[in-house]
N, C-alpha and C positions, 0 to 999 in steps of 0.2 A: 513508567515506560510509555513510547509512543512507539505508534507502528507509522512508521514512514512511508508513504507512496511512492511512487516512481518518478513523477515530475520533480521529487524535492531531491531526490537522488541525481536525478542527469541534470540541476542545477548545480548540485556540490559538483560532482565527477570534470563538469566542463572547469569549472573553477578550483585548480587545485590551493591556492590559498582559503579558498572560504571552507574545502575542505578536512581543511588540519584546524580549522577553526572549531568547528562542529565537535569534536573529542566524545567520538565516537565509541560507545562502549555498550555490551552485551547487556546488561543491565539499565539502561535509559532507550538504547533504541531498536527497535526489531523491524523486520522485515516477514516476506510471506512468498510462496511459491510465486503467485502472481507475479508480484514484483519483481521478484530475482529473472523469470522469464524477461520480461518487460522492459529491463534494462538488458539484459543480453543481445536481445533481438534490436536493439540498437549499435552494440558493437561493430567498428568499423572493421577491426581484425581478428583473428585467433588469438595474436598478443593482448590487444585491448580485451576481448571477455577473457581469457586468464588473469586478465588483472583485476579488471571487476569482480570473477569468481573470489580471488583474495580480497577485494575490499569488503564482498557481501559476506564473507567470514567473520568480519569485526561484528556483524549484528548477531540479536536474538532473531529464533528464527518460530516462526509459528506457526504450527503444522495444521495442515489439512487436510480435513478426513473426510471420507464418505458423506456424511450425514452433512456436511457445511456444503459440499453441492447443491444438497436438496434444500435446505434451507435460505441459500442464498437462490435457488429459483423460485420457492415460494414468497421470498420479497422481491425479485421481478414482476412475480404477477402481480403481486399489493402495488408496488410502484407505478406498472402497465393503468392497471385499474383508475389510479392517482390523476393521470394522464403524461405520464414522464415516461421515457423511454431512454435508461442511458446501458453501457456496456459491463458483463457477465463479471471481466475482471472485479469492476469497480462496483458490484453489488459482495462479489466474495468476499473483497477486500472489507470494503465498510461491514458485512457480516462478522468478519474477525476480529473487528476490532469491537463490536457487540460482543460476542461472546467471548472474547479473552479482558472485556472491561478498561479498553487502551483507548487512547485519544489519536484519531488517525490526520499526521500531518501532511497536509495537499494542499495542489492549488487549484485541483479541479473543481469545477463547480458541480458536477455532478451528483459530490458525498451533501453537497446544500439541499438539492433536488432529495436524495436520501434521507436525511437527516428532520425534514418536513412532514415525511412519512411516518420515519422513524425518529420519534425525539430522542431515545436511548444511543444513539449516534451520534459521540461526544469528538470535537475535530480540535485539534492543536492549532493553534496559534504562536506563531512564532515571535 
């Protein structure tokens, strides 16, 4: 399983051939509260996130608790400390994908910045 980021999803979503490509299934790819905001808050209408709502349905979904807040602020600080400074999302995110042992596929460079910090921060490659 890979937990997918948000930039690799609003590449499929623009591209609806590459996204029938992808064969999308609950079992290979999941998603995370973050995400699912994150592509929302890009919806141009009520129709377009209703239908995103239905696309993030096809994924696993990996839940977020309590405790992964705090945990994803104490690798902020590690990160702060590091001298990197990147955003809250994409520490929880790269967090999740530590703790549920998933390869997080992105194109941000931010999970590199993480992942230098954190070797146990395994990133998919496409």
């Amino acid at each position: 399983m890979i937990l997918c980021d948000t930039n690799i999803l609003i590449d499929y979503w623009r591209n609806p051939e590459q996204l029938r490509n992808l064969n999308i299934s609950k079992d290979k790819h999941s998603v995370c509260g973050p995400v699912k905001s994150e592509l929302l808050h890009g919806a141009q209408s009520d129709d377009e996130a209703d239908r995103m709502l239905g696309f993030l349905r096809a994924f696993n979904l990996l839940v977020v608790d309590e405790y992964d807040w705090e945990f994803a602020g104490l690798m902020l600080q590690t990160i702060r400390k590091n001298g990197f400074s990147i955003p809250v999302t994409d520490a929880l995110i790269a967090y999740l994908g530590i703790k549920y042992d998933v390869p997080v596929w992105t194109k941000d460079n931010h999970f590199k910045l993480i992942q230098s910090v954190y070797p146990e921060l395994k990133l998919y490659e496409a």
